[in-house]
Every structure is written in C-alpha cells, then in structure tokens.
C-alpha positions in Angstrom: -36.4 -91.7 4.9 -36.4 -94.8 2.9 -39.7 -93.7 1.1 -37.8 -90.3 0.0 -35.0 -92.4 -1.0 -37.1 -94.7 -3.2 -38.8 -92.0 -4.6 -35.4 -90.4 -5.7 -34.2 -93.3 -7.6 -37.6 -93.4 -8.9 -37.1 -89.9 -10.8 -33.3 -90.6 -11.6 -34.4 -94.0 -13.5 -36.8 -92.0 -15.4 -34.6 -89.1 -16.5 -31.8 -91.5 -16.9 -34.4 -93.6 -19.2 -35.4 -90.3 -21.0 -31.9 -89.3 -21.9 -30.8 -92.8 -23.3 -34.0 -92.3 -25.5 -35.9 -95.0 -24.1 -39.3 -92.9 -23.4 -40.8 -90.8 -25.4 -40.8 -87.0 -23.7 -44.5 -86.4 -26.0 -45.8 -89.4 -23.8 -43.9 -89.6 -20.8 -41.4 -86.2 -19.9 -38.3 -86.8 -17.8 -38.8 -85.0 -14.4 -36.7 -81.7 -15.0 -39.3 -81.1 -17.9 -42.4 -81.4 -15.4 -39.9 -79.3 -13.0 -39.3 -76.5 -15.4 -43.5 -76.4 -16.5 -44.4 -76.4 -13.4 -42.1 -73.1 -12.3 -42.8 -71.5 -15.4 -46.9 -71.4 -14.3 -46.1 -69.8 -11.1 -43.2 -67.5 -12.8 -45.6 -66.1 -15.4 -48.5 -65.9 -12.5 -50.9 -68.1 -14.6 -51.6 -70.7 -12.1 -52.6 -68.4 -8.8 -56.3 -68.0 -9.8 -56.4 -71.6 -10.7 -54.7 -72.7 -7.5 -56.9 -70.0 -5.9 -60.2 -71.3 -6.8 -59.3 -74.7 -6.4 -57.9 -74.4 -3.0 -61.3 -72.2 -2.3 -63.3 -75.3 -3.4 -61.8 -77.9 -1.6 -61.5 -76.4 1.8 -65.4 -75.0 1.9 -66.1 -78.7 1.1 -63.9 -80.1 4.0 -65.1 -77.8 6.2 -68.9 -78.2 5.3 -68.3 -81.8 5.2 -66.4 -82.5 8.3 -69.5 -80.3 9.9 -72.6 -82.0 8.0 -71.2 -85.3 8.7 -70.5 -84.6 11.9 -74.0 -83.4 13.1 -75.8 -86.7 11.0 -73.5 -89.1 12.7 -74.6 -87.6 15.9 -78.3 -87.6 15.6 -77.9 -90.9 13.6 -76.2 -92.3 17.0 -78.3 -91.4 19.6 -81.6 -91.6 17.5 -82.5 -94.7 16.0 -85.4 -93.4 13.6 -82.7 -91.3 12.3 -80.2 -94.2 12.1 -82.8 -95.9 10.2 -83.0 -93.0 7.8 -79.2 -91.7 7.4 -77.9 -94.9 7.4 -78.8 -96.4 4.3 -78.7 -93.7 2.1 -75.3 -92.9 3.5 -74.2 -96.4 2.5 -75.7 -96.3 -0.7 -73.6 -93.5 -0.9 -70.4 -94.9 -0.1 -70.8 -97.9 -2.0 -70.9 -95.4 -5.8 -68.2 -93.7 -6.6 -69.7 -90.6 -5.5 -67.4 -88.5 -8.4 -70.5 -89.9 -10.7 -72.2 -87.0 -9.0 -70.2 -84.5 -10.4 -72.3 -83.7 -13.9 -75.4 -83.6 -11.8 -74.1 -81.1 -9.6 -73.1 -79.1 -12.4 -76.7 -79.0 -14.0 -78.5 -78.2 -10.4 -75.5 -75.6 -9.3 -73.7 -74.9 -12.9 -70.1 -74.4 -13.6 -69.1 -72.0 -10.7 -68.0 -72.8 -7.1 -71.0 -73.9 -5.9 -70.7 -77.2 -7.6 -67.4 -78.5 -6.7 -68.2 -76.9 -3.4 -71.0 -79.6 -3.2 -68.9 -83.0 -4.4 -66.4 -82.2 -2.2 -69.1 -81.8 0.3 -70.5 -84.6 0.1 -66.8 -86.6 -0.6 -66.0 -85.7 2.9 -69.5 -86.0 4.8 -70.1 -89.5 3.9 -67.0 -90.5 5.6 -67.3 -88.3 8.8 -70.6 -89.6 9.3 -69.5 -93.2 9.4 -66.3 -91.8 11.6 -68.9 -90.2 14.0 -71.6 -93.0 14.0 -68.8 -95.3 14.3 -67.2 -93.5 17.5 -70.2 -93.2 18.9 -71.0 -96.8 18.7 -67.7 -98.3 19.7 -68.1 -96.2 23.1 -67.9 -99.6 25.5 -71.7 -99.8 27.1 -70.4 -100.1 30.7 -68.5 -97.2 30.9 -71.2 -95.1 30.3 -73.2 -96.9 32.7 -70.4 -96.3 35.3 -70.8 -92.6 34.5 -74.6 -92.2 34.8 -74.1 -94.5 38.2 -71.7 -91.8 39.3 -74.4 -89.1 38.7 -73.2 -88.0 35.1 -75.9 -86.6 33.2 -76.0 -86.3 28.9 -74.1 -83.1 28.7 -71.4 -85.4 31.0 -71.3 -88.3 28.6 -70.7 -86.0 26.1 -68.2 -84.0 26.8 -65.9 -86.9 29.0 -67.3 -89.8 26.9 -68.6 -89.7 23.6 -66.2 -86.3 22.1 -62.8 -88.4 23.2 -64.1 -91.1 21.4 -65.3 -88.9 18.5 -62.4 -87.3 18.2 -60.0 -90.2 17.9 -62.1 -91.6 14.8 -62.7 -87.9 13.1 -58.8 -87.0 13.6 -57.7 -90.5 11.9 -60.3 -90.0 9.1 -59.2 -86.0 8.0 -56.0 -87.2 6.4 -57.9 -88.9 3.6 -60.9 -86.1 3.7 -58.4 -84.1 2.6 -57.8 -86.5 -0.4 -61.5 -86.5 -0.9 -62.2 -82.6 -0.7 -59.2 -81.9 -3.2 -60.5 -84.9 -5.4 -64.1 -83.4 -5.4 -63.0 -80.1 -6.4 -60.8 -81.1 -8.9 -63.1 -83.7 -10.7 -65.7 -81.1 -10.7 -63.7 -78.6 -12.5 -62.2 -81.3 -14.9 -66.2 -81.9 -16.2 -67.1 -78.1 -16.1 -65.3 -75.5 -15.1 -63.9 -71.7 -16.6 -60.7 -72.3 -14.2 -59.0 -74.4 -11.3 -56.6 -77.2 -11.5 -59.3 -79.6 -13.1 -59.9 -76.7 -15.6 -56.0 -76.9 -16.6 -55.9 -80.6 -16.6 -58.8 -80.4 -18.7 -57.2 -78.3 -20.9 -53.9 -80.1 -20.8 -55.6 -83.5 -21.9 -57.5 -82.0 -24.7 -54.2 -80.5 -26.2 -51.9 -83.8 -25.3 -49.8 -81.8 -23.0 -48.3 -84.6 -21.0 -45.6 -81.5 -19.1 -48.9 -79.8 -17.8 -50.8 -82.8 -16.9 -47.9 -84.5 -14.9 -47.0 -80.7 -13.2 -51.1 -79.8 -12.5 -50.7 -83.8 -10.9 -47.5 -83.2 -8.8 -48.9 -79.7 -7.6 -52.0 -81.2 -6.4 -50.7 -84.3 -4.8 -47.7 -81.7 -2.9 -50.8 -79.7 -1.5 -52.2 -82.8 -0.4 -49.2 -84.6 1.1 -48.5 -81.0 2.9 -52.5 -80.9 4.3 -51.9 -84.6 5.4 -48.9 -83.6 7.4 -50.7 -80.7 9.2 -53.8 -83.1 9.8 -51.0 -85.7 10.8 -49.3 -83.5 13.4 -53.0 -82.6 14.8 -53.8 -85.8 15.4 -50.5 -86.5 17.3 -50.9 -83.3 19.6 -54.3 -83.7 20.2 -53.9 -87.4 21.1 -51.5 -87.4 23.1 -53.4 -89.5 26.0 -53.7 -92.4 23.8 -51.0 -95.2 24.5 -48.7 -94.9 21.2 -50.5 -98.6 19.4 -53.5 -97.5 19.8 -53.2 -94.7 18.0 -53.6 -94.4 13.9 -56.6 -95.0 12.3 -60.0 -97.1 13.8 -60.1 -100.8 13.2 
C-alpha cells in the first residue's frame, strides 16, 4: 500500500511540476500526456502487432530458457565432466552483459523472431541453470544418504529429494526471468527489428518522442509487474510446505 501510495505522489509532483512550467513536456511529459499516448496506440489498434510479437518473443524465450537451463543444471549436477564444461562458460556468461549478444544474433538469425527468441533464450537459461545447479547442490548430503539407507533408489531422490529442492530455487528465480525474457526481446528489436515494442522505442528515440518512449516504457514494465505477480502467486501455492521465512528467494 505504501509503495502505491509513494508512487501516486510521485506522478502528482510531476504533473504538478509540469503545470507550474517547471519541466519541459518535449523532455520530460506530465503523466496524463504519457496516459493519453498510450490509449491512443491501443484506440487506433497500432500497437497489437507490436505487443503481439513482442509478447511472442519473450515467452518462447522464457519457456525455452527455463527448459535449456533446466536440463544443463541437471546434467551439470550430477555429472562432474559436465560441470567442468557448463560451468565456466555459463559464468563467463553471467559475468557480460549478455544484451551485447543481441547484434550477433541478429547477423546469425537476422531481424525476425528467431533472434530475440534467442537473447531472451539465453537471458533466462543462464540464470535457471545456476538456480538448478544451485538446488541441486544445496540438497544437505545426509539426507540423501538417509534415503538410499531406507532403500530409495535415483528415481526416489529425485522425485522426494532433488525436484522440492529444485523447485524452491527455480520458482524464486522466474520473477526476474521474466524481467530477463521481456528485456531480451525488447533489446533485440530495439537493434533490428520491422516491429515490437523495441521497434517503437526505436522509432520513438530516433524522432525525440519522449510521449511514446515513456508510454512503450510503462506498457512494458505493467506487463512485467503483472507476469511477476502470476509467478509470485505460483510460487506461494506451490510452496506452501515451506515455513513462511524460509520462503523468497535462495541465499
């Protein structure tokens, strides 16, 4: 509530700053100005291929991701000549700003889907492996002894060991792959791209539309903060048997 609240006051200082004269709307556009651009895109029906393709992009990359990572972390967990492998190249990874990656992508893959596809991809695989690999790791040694002394085989560490732990790393880490998928899809239309949000903030930068840029920005971050929610209440629900400190994200 008190976030909301701070937020409000936020906006009213601006617009109150903007009608007293003190910012200039070219640079910086009171709020009811980013408001009224931002209806008029979905009133004249210009931004639903945009928000279409962008949407298209970002999901197929969480999805892939969350599945690419997923499998590496595993065989990089239980194998060490695969951890040996994966690892460092997957830190290397993590340690560039992986968006660097983008005009590559668009020379191997060119301008359509394939290539935002592929940075988001790889956005959100890097940090599911490490939330796999990391799960698996953090598994305490002796409970998994107890289990094989009970008679449990692999397929029993698995499913009653390793997945809870899994799971309580992968769930805490999808709130910000969503970030990352939507930030890979969107950088890689803002370098090349013939539509998609990037496209139109491409667009709106070139042309020193500041009402675009700052509606295209609060469009993308309200998909984002709506996607965080969901993720949020999954996490909750599917959690539940956690004691309540425990849960949030991995330390």
């Amino acid at each position: 509530m008190r976030r909301a609240l701070s937020l409000i006051l936020l906006l009213l200082l601006w617009e109150a700053l903007a009608a007293l004269g003190l910012l200039n709307p070219l640079y910086a556009p009171p709020p009811h100005q980013v408001l009224l651009t931002l209806l008029a895109l979905f009133q004249e029906g210009e931004i639903w291929p945009h928000l279409r393709a962008t949407f298209t992009a970002a999901m197929l990359g969480l999805g892939a991701g969350i599945l690419l990572g997923g499998i590496l972390g595993l065989l990089a967990a239980f194998s060490p000549l695969v951890s040996d492998v994966l690892e460092p190249v997957m830190l290397l990874l993590n340690a560039i700003p992986r968006v660097i990656l983008a005009p590559l992508f668009v020379i191997w893959l060119g301008i359509g889907l394939a290539s935002k596809v592929a940075l988001s991809l790889v956005l959100v695989a890097v940090l599911i492996f490490f939330a796999v690999f990391g799960g698996v790791k953090q598994v305490d040694p002796r409970l998994v002894e107890r289990v094989r002394t009970l008679g449990g085989n692999q397929y029993w560490l698995l499913k009653e060991v390793y997945l809870p732990s899994i799971a309580a790393w992968v769930l805490s880490s999808l709130k910000v792959a969503v970030g990352f998928a939507f930030t890979g899809a969107v950088v890689g239309e803002f370098v090349a791209a013939s539509q998609g949000l990037g496209y139109l903030l491409s667009f709106a930068q070139t042309t020193y539309n500041a009402k675009l840029s700052l509606a295209l920005i609060t469009l993308i971050v309200a998909f984002v903060l709506l996607l965080f929610a969901f993720f949020n209440r999954l996490e909750a629900s599917l959690l539940r048997w956690r004691p309540q400190a425990s849960q949030g994200t991995p330390g």
